[in-house]
ChimeraX commands (.cxc) that place a marker at each C-alpha (Angstrom):
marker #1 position -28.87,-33.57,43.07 radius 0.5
marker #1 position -27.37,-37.53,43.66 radius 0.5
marker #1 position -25.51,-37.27,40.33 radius 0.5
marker #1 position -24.05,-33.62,41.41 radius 0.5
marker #1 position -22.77,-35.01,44.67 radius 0.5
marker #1 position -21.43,-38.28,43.18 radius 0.5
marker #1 position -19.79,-36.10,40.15 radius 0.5
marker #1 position -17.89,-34.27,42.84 radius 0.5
marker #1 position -17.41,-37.46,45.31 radius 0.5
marker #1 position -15.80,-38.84,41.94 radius 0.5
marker #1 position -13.58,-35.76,41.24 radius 0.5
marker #1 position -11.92,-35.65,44.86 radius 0.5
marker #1 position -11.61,-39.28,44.26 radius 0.5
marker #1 position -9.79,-38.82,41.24 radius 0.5
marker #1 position -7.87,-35.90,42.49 radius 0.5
marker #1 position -6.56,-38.35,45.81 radius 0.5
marker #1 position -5.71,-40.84,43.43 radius 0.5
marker #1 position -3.17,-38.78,41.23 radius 0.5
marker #1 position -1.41,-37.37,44.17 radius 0.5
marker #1 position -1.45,-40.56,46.08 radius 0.5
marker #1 position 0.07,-42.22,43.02 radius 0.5
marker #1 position 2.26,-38.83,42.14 radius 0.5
marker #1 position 3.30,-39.17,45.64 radius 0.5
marker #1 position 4.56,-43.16,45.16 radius 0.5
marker #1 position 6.00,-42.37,41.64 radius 0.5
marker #1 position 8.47,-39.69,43.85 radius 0.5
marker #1 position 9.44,-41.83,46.57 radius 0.5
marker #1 position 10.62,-44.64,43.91 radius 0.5
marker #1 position 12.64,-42.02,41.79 radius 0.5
marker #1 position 15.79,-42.99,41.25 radius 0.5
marker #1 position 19.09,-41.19,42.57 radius 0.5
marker #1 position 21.85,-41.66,39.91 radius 0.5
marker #1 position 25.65,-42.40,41.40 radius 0.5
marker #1 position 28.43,-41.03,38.75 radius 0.5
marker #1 position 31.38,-42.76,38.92 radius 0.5
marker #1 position 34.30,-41.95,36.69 radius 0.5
marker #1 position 36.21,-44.99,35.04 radius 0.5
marker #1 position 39.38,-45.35,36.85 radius 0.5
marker #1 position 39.09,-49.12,37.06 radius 0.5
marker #1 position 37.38,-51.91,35.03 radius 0.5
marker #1 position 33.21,-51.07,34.68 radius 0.5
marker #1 position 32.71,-54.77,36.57 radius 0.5
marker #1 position 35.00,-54.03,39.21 radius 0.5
marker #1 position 33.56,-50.30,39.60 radius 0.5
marker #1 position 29.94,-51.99,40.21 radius 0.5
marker #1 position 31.29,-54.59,42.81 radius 0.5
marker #1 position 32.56,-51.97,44.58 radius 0.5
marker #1 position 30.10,-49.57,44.52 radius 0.5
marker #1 position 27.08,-51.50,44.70 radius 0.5
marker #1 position 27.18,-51.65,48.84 radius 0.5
marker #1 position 27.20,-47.95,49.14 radius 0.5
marker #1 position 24.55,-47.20,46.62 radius 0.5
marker #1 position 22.06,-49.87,48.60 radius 0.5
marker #1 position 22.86,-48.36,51.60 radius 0.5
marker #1 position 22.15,-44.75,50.52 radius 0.5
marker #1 position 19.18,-46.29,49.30 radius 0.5
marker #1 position 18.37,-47.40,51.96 radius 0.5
marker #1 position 19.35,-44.06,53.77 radius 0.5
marker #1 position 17.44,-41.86,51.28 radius 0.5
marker #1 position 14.24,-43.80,50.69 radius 0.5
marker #1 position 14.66,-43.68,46.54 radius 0.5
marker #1 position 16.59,-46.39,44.59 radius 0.5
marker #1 position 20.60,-45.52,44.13 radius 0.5
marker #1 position 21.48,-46.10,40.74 radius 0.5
marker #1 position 25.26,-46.38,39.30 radius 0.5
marker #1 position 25.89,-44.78,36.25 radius 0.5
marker #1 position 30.00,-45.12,34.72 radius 0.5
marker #1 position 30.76,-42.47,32.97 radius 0.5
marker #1 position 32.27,-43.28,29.27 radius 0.5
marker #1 position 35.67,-41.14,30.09 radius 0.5
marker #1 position 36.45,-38.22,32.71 radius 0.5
marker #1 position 35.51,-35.35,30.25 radius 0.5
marker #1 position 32.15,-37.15,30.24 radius 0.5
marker #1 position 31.46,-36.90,34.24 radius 0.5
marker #1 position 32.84,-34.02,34.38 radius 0.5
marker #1 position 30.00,-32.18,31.60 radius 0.5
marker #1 position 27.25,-34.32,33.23 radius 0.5
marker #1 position 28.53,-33.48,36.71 radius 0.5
marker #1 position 28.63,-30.04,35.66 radius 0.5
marker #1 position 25.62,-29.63,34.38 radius 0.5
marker #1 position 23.45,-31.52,36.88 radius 0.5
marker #1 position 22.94,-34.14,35.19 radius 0.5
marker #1 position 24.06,-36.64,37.76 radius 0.5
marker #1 position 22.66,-36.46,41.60 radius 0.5
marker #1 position 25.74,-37.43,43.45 radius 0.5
marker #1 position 28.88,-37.93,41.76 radius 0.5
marker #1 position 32.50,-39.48,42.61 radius 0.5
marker #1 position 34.87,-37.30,41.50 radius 0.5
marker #1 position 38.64,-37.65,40.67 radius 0.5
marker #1 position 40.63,-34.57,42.43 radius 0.5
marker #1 position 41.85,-33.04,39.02 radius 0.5
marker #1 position 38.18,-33.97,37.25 radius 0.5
marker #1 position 36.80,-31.67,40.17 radius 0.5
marker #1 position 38.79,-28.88,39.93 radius 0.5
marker #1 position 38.58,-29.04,36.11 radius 0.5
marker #1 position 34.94,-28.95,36.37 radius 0.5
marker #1 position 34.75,-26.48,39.00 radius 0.5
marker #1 position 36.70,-24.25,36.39 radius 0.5
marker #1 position 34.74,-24.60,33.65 radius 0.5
marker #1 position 31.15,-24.81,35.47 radius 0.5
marker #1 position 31.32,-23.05,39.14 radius 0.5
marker #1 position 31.30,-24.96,42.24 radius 0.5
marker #1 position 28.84,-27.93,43.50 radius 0.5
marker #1 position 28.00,-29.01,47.34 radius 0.5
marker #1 position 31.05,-31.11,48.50 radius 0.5
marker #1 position 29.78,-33.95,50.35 radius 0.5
marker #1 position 32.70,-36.06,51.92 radius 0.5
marker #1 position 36.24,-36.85,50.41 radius 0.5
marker #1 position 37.24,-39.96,50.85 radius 0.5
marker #1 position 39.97,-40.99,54.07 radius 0.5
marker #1 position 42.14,-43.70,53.37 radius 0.5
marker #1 position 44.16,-45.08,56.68 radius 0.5
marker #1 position 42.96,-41.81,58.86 radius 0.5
marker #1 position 44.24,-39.41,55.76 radius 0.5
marker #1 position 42.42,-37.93,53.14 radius 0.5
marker #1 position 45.09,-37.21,50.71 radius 0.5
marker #1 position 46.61,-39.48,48.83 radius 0.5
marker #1 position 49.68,-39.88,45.91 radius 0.5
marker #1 position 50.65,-41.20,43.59 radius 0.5
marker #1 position 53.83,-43.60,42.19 radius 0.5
marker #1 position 55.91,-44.17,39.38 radius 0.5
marker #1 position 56.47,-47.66,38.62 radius 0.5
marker #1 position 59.32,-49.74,36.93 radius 0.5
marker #1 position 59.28,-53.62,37.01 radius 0.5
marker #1 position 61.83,-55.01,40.00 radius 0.5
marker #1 position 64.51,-55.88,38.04 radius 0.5
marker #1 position 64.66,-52.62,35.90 radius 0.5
marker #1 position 67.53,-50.46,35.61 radius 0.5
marker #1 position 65.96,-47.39,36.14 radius 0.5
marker #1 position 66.82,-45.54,39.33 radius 0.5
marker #1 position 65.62,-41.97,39.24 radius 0.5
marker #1 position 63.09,-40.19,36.95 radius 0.5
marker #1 position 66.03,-38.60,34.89 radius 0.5
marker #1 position 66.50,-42.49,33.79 radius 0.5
marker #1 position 63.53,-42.16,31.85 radius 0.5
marker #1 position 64.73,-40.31,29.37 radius 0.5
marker #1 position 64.35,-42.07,26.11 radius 0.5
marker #1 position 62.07,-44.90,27.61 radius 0.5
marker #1 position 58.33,-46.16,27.23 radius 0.5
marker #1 position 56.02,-44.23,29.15 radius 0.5
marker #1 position 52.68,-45.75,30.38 radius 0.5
marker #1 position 50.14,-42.65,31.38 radius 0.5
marker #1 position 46.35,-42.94,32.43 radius 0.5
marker #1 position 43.23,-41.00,31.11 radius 0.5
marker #1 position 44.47,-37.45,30.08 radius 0.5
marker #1 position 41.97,-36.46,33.09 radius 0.5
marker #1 position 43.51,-38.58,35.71 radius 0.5
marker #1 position 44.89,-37.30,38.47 radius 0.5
marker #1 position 47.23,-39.85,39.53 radius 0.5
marker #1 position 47.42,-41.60,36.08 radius 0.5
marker #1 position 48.37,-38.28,34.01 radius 0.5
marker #1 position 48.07,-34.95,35.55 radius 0.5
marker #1 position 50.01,-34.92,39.16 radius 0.5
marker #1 position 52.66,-37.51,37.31 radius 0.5
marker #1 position 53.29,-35.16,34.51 radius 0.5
marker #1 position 54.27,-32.63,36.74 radius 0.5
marker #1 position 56.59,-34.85,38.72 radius 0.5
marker #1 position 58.14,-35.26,35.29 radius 0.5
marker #1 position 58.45,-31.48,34.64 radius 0.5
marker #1 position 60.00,-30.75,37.90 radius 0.5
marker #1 position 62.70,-33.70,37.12 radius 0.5
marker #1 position 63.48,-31.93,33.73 radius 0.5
marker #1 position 61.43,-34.49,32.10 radius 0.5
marker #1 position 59.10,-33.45,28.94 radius 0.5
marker #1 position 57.14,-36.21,26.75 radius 0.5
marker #1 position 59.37,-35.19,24.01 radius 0.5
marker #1 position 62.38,-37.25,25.95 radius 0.5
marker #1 position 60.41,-39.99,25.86 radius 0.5
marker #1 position 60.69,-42.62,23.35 radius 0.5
marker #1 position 57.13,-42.93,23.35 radius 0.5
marker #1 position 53.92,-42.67,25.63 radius 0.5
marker #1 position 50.73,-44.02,25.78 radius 0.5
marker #1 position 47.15,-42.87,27.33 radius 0.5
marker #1 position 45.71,-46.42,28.82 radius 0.5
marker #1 position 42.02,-46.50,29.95 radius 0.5
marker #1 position 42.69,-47.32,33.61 radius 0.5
marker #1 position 45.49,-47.66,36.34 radius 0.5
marker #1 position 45.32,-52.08,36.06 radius 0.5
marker #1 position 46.41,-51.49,32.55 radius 0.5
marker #1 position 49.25,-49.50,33.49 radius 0.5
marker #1 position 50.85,-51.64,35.67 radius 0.5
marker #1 position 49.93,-54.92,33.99 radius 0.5
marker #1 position 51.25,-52.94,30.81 radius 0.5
marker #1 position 54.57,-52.48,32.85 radius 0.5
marker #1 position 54.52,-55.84,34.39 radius 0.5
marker #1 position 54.84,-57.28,30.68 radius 0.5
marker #1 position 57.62,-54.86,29.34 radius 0.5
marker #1 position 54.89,-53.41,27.12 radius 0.5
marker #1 position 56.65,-50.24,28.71 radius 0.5
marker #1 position 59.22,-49.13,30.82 radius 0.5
marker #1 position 57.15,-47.23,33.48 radius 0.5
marker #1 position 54.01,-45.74,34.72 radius 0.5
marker #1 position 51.86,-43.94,36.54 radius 0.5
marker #1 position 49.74,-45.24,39.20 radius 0.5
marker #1 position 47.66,-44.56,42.28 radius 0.5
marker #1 position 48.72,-46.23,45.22 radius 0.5
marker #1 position 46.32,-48.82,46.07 radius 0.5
marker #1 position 46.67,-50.01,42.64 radius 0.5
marker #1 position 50.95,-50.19,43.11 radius 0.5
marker #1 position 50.13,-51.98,46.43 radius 0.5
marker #1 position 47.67,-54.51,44.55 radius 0.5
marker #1 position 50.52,-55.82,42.18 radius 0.5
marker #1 position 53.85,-54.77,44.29 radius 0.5
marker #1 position 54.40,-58.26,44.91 radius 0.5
marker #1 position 53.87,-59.59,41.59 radius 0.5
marker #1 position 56.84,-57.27,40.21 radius 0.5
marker #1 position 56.36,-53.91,40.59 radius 0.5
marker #1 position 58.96,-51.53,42.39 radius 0.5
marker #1 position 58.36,-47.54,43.15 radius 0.5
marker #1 position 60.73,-44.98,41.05 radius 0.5
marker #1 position 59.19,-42.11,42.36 radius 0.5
marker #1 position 56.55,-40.40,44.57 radius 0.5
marker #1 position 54.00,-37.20,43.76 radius 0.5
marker #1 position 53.09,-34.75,45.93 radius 0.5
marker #1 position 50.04,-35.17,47.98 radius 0.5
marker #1 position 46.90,-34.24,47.13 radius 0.5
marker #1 position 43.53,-34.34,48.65 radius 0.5
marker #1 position 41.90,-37.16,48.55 radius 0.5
marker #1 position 39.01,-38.35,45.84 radius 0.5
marker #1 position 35.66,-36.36,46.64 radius 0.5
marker #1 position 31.55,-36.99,46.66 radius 0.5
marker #1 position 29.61,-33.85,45.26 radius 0.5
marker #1 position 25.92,-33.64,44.50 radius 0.5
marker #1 position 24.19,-31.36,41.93 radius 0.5
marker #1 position 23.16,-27.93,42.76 radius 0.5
marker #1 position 19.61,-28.74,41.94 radius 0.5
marker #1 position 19.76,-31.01,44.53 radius 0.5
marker #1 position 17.45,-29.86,47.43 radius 0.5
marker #1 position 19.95,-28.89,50.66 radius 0.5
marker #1 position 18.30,-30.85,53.09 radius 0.5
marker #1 position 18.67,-33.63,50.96 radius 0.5
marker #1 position 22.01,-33.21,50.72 radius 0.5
marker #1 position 22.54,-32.71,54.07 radius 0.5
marker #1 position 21.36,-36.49,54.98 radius 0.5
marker #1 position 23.52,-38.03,52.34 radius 0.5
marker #1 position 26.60,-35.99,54.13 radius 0.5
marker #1 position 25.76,-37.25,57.06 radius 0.5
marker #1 position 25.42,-40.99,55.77 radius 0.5
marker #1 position 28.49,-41.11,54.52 radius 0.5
marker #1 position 30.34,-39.75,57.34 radius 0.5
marker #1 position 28.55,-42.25,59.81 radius 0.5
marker #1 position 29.50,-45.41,57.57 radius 0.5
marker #1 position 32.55,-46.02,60.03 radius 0.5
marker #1 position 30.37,-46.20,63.14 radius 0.5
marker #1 position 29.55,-49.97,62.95 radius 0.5
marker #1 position 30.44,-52.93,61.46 radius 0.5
marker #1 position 27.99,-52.90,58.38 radius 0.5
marker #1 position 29.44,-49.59,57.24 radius 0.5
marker #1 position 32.94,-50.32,57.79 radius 0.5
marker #1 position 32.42,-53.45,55.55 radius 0.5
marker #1 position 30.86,-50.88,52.92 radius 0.5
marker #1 position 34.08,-48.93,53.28 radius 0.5
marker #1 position 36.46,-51.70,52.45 radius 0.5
marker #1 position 34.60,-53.16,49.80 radius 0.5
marker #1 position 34.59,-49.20,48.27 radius 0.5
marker #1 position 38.30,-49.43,48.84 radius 0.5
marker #1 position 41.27,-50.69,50.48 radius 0.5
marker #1 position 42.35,-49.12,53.89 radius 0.5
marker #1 position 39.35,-47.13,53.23 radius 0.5
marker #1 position 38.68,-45.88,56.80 radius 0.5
marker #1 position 36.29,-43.29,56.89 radius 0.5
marker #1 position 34.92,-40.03,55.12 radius 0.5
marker #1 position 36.20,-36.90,55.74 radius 0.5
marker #1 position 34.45,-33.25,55.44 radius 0.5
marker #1 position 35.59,-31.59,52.22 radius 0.5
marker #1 position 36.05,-28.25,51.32 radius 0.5
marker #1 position 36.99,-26.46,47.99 radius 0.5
marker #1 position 39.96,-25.03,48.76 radius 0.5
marker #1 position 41.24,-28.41,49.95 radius 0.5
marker #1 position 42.09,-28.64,46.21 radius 0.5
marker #1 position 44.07,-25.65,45.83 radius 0.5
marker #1 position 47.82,-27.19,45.71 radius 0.5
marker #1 position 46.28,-29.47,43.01 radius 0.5
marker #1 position 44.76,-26.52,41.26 radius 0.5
marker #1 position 48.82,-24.76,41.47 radius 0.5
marker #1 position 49.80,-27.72,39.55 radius 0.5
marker #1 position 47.41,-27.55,37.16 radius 0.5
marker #1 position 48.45,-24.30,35.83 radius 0.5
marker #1 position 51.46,-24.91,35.89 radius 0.5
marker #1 position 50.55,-27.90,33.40 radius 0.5
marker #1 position 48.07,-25.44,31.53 radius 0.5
marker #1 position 51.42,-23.08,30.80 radius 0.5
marker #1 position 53.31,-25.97,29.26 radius 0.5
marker #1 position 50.64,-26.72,27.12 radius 0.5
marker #1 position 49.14,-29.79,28.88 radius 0.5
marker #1 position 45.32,-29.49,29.65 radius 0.5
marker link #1:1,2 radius 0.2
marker link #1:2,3 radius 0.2
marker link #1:3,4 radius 0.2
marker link #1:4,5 radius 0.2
marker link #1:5,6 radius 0.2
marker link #1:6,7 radius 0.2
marker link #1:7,8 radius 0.2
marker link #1:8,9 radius 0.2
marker link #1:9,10 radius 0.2
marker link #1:10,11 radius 0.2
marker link #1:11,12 radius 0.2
marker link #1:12,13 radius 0.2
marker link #1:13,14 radius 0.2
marker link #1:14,15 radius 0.2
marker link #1:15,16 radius 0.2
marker link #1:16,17 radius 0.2
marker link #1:17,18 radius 0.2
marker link #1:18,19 radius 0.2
marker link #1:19,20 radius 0.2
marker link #1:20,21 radius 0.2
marker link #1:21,22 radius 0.2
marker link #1:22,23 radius 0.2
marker link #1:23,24 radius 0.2
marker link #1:24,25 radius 0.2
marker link #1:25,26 radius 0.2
marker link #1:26,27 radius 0.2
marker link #1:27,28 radius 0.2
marker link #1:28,29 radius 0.2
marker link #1:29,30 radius 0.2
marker link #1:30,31 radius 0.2
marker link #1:31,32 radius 0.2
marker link #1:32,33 radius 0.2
marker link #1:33,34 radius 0.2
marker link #1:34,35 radius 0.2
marker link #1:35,36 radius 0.2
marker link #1:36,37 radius 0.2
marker link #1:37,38 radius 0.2
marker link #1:38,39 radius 0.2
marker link #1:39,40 radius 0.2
marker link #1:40,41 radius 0.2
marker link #1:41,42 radius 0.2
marker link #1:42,43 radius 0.2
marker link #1:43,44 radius 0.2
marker link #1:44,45 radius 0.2
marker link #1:45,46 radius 0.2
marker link #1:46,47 radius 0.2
marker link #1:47,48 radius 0.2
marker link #1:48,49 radius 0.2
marker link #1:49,50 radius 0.2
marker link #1:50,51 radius 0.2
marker link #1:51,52 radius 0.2
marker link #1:52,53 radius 0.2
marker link #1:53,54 radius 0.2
marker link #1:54,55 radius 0.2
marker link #1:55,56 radius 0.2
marker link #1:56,57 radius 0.2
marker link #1:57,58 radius 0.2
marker link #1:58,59 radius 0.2
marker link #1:59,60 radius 0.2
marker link #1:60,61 radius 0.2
marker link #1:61,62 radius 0.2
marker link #1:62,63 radius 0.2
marker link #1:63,64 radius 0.2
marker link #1:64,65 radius 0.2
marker link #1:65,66 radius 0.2
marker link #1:66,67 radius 0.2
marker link #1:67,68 radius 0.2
marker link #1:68,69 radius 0.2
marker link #1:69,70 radius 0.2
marker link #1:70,71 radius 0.2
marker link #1:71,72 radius 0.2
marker link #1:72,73 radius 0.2
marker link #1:73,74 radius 0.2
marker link #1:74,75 radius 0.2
marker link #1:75,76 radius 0.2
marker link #1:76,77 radius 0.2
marker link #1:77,78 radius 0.2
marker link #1:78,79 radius 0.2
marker link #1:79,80 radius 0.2
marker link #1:80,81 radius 0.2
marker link #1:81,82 radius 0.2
marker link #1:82,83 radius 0.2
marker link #1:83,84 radius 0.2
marker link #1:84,85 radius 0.2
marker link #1:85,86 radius 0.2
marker link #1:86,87 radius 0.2
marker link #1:87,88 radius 0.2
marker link #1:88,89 radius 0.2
marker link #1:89,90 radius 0.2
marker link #1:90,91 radius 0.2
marker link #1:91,92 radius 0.2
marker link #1:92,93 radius 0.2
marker link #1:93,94 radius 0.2
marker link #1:94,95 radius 0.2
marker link #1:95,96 radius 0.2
marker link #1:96,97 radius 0.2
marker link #1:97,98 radius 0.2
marker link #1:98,99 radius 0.2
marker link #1:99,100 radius 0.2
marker link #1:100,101 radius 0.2
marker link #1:101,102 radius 0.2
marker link #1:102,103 radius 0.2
marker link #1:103,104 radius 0.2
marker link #1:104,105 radius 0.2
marker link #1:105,106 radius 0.2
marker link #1:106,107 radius 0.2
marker link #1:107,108 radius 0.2
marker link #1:108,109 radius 0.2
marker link #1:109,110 radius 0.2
marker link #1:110,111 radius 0.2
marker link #1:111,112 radius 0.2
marker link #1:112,113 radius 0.2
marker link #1:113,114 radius 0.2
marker link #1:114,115 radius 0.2
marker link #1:115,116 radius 0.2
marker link #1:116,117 radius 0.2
marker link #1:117,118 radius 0.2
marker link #1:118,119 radius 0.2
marker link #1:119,120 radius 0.2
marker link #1:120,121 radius 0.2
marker link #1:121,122 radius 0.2
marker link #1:122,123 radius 0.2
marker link #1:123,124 radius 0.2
marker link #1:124,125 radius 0.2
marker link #1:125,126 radius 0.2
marker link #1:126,127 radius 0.2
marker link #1:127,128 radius 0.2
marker link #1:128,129 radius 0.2
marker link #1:129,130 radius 0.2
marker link #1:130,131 radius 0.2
marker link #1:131,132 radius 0.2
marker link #1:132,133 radius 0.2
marker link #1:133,134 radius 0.2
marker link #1:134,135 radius 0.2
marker link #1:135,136 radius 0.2
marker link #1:136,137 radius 0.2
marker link #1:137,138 radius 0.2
marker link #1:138,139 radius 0.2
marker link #1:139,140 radius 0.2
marker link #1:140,141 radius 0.2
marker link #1:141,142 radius 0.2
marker link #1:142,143 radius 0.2
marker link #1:143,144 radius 0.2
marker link #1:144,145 radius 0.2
marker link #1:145,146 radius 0.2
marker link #1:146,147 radius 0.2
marker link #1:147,148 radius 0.2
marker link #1:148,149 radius 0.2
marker link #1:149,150 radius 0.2
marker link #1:150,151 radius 0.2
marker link #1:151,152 radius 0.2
marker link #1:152,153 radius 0.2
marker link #1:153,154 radius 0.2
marker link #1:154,155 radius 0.2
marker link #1:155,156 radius 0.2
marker link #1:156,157 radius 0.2
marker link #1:157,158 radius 0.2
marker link #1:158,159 radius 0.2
marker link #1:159,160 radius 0.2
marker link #1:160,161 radius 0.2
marker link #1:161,162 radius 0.2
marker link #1:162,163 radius 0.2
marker link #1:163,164 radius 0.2
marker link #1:164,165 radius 0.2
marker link #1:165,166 radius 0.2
marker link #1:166,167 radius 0.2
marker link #1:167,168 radius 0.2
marker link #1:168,169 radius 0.2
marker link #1:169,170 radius 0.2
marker link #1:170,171 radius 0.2
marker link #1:171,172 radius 0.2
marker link #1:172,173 radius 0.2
marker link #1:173,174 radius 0.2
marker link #1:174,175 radius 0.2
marker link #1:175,176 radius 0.2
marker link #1:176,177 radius 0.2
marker link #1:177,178 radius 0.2
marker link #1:178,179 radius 0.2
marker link #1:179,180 radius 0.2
marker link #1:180,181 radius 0.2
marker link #1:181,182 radius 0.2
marker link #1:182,183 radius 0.2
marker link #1:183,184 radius 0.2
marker link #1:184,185 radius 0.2
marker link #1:185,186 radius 0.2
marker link #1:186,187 radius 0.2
marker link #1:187,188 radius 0.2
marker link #1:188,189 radius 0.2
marker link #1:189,190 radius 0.2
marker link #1:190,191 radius 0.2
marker link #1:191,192 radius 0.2
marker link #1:192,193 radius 0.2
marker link #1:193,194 radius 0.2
marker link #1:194,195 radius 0.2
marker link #1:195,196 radius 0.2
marker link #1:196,197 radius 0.2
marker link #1:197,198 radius 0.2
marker link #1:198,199 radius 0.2
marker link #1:199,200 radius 0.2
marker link #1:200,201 radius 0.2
marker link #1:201,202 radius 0.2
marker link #1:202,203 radius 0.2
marker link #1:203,204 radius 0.2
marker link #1:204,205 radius 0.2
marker link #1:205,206 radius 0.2
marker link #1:206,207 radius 0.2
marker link #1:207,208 radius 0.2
marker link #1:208,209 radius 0.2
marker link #1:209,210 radius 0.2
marker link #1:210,211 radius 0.2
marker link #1:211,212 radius 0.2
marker link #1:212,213 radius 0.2
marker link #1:213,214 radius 0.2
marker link #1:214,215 radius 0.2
marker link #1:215,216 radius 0.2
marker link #1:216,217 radius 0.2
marker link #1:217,218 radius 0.2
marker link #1:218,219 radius 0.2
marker link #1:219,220 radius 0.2
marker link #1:220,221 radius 0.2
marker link #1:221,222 radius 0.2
marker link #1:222,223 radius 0.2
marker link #1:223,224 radius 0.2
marker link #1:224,225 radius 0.2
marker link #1:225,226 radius 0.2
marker link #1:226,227 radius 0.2
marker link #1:227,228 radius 0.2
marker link #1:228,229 radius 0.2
marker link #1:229,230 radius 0.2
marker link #1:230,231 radius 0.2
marker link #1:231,232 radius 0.2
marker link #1:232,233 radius 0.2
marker link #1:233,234 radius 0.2
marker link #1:234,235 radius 0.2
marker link #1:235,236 radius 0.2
marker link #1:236,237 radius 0.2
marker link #1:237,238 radius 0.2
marker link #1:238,239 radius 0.2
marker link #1:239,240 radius 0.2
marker link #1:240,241 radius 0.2
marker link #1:241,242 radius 0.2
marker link #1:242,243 radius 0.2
marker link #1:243,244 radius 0.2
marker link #1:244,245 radius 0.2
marker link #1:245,246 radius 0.2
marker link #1:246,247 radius 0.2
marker link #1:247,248 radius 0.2
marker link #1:248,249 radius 0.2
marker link #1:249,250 radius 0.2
marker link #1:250,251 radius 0.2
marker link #1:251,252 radius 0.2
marker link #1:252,253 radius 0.2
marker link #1:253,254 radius 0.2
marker link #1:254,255 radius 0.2
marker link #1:255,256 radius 0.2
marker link #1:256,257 radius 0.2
marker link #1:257,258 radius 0.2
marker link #1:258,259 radius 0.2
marker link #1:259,260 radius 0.2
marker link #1:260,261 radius 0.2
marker link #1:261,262 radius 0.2
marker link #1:262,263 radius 0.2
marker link #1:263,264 radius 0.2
marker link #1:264,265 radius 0.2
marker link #1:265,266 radius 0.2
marker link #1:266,267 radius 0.2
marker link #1:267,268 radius 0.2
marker link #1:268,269 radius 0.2
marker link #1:269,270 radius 0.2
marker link #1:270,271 radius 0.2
marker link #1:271,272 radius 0.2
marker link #1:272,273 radius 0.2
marker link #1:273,274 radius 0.2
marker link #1:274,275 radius 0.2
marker link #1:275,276 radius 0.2
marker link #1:276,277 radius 0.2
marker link #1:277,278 radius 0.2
marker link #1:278,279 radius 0.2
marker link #1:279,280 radius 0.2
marker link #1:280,281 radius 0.2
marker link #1:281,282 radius 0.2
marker link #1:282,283 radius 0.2
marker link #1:283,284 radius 0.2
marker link #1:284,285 radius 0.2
marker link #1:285,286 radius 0.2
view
């Protein structure tokens, strides 16, 4: 009878044991951050190493970064849930959204109250070049074929001024928007394409602006559909709460410049961008 009862004591032992430490394992898994490359991967961590502490923080599991190889590569992991919360360039969202159906938006990002942004085409300060029909026959300096800013909304601009990549004497696909306006800043080539908080970083070290794009909402946070909605829910909540104090503001400006705040996000907040897109799509750009 005494070994029966300690045979079961030991059982429900056992049994409290693997959900206590089931339980523990849960509450330490980690939350993986997707970020696509737009910038060096050290300068990508500094930057988004506050916010992924403080969702940790937020969410009670570790936040870990993960940098995407290239924007084709977010936007398959993105797509297929592969990635818990993921920062998304406008045109890698809407690209992904075509190929793989729509995620939870979480917050778009609001820089100086706004949460659209452009982008600028850049010639050094003592070039020549005064509109975008200048260009023909010059050095062209593009970003990732998935950029927004660095390839896709620029491309367009170049369209519309009667501008194909055939005029150009040459172009080039450089891994991030630095590179393009260092690459410019050298004479490596004649213009680029850049986002504006990357023109503003090195205005004053030689840059001028040749041109504006159109404006396009801003940069977005989406989480995985087999992310539980309650879940969700918090994170939303986190990150539109980060400008309430002093802590969170500091989070925001280390994320980015004139970073001010988080904005709510829908899908068809990226319908002018998707316009352009086809547009692209018809001249044979994808």
């Amino acid at each position: 009878m005494f070994v029966r009862i300690f045979k079961v004591f030991l059982c429900i032992l056992l049994i409290t044991l693997f959900f206590c430490l089931t339980k523990k394992a849960l509450a330490n898994e980690s939350l993986v951050l997707g970020i696509h490359p737009y910038l060096p991967a050290t300068e990508l961590i500094d930057r988004f190493t506050p916010l992924a502490e403080y969702l940790s923080r937020i969410m009670g599991h570790p936040v870990t970064l993960e940098i995407a190889k290239d924007y084709r590569d977010q936007i398959d992991k993105v797509g297929k849930d592969k990635i818990d919360i993921a920062f998304m360039g406008p045109a890698s969202y809407v690209k992904m959204v075509s190929l793989y159906g729509r995620k939870p938006l979480l917050a778009r990002l609001e820089i100086n109250g706004k949460p659209t942004f452009q982008g600028i085409i850049i010639v050094k300060k003592e070039s020549p070049l005064r509109s975008l029909k200048d260009l023909q026959g010059k050095r062209f300096a593009f970003g990732d074929p998935e950029s927004t800013m660095g390839h896709h909304v620029p491309r367009f601009v170049l369209l519309k001024a009667g501008i194909r990549v055939e005029d150009l004497a040459s172009h080039v696909f450089l891994t991030n928007h630095n590179n393009i306006a260092l690459g410019v800043l050298m004479g490596d080539y004649d213009a680029g394409a850049v986002k504006e908080d990357v023109f503003y970083k090195f205005e004053k070290r030689g840059l001028k602006e040749l041109a504006r794009t159109p404006e396009i909402s801003e940069h977005v946070f989406v989480t995985s559909n087999a992310f539980p909605p309650q879940k969700a829910r918090v994170l939303r909540e986190a990150l539109y709460h980060l400008k309430d104090d002093e802590k969170g503001r500091v989070i925001l400006s280390t994320l980015r410049d004139f970073l001010t705040g988080m904005a709510p996000a829908v899908d068809e907040d990226y319908d002018n961008l998707r316009v352009i897109l086809q547009r692209l799509e018809k001249e044979g750009v994808k």
